[in-house]
N, C-alpha and C positions, 0 to 999 in steps of 0.2 A: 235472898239477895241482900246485900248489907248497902249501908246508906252512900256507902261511902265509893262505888264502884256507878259507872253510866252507863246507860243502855249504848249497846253496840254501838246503833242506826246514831246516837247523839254525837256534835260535833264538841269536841273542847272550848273553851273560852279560849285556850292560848292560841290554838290553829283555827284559821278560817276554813272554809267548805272548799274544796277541790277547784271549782267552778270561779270562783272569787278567788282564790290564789292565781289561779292560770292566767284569768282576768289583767290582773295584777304585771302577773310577769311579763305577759305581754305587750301592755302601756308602756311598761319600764322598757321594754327592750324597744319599741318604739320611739319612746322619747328618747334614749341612747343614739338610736338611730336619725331620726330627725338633728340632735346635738352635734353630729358629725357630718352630718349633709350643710349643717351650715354652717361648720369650719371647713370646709372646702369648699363652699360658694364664696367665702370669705379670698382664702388663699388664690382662687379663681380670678375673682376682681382685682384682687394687687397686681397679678400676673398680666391683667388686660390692662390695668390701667399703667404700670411700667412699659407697655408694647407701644402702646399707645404715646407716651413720653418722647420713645425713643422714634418713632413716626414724627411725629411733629419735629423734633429736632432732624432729622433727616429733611424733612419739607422744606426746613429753615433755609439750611445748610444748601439746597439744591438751588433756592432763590436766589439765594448769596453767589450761587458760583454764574450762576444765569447774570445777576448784576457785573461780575463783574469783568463776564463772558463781553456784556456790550460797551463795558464802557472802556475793554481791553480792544473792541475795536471802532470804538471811536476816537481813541488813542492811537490807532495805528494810522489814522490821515496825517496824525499830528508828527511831529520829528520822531528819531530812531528808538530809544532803550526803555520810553514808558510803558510799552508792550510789554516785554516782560516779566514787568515788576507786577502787574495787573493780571497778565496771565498765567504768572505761578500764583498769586492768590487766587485767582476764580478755582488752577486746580485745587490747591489748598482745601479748600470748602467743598468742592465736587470730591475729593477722597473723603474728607470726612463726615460727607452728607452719606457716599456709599459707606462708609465702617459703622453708622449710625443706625443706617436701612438695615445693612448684615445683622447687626448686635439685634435688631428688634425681630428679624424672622427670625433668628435661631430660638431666643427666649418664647418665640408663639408658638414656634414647631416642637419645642424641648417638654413643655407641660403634658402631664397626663389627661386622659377627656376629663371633662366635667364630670362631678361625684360617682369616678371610677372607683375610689375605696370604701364608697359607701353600698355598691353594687356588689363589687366583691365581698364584703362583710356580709351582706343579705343570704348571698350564695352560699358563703361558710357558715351561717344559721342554718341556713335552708338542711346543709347534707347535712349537719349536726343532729337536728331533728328528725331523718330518716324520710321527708317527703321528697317524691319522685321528681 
């Protein structure tokens, strides 16, 4: 046997052992995995905290139309045409409290679940690898 050749059973210096690579690769694909879970917990919170935005302005906007729901009928003891001008602003604010309300269900309802593509990805590792 010449000096220059390695016993089978011996591992290279360049390659690690089987067991330590695998190791390896599957931290990495771990941490991939965790890296992605939390850019979508991220994208998650913008999404609740924009719903949210648009909730409160809706609350707002319903208060406002309630204000000026009574003070359009405390205005109505009073002489003829101030009703009006008080009761198209209460609607005013009561439409755009509901387009406010709409705009935030749809943005809550439109999201996909929580780290759904990070479930998904798992899945298409999963069948990649051949386990049942």
């Amino acid at each position: 046997m010449s000096e220059g050749a390695a016993p089978a059973d011996a591992t290279s210096p360049e390659r690690p052992p089987p067991l330590q690579g695998l190791l390896a690769v599957a931290l990495e694909a771990l941490r991939t995995r965790l890296e992605l879970a939390g850019v979508e917990l991220e994208i998650h919170l913008i999404g609740l905290a924009r719903t949210l935005l648009w909730a409160v302005a809706a609350i707002l906007c319903a208060l406002l139309a309630l204000a000026f729901g009574v003070v359009a009928l405390i205005a109505a003891l009073w002489n003829s045409h101030r009703v009006l001008g008080l009761g198209l602003g209460g609607l005013a604010f009561l439409l755009l409290g509901l387009g406010c309300a709409l705009i935030g269900a749809r943005i809550f309802h439109r999201g996909p679940r929580v780290l759904q593509d990070s479930v998904d990805q798992l899945e298409r590792d999963r069948r990649r690898t051949g386990a049942p």
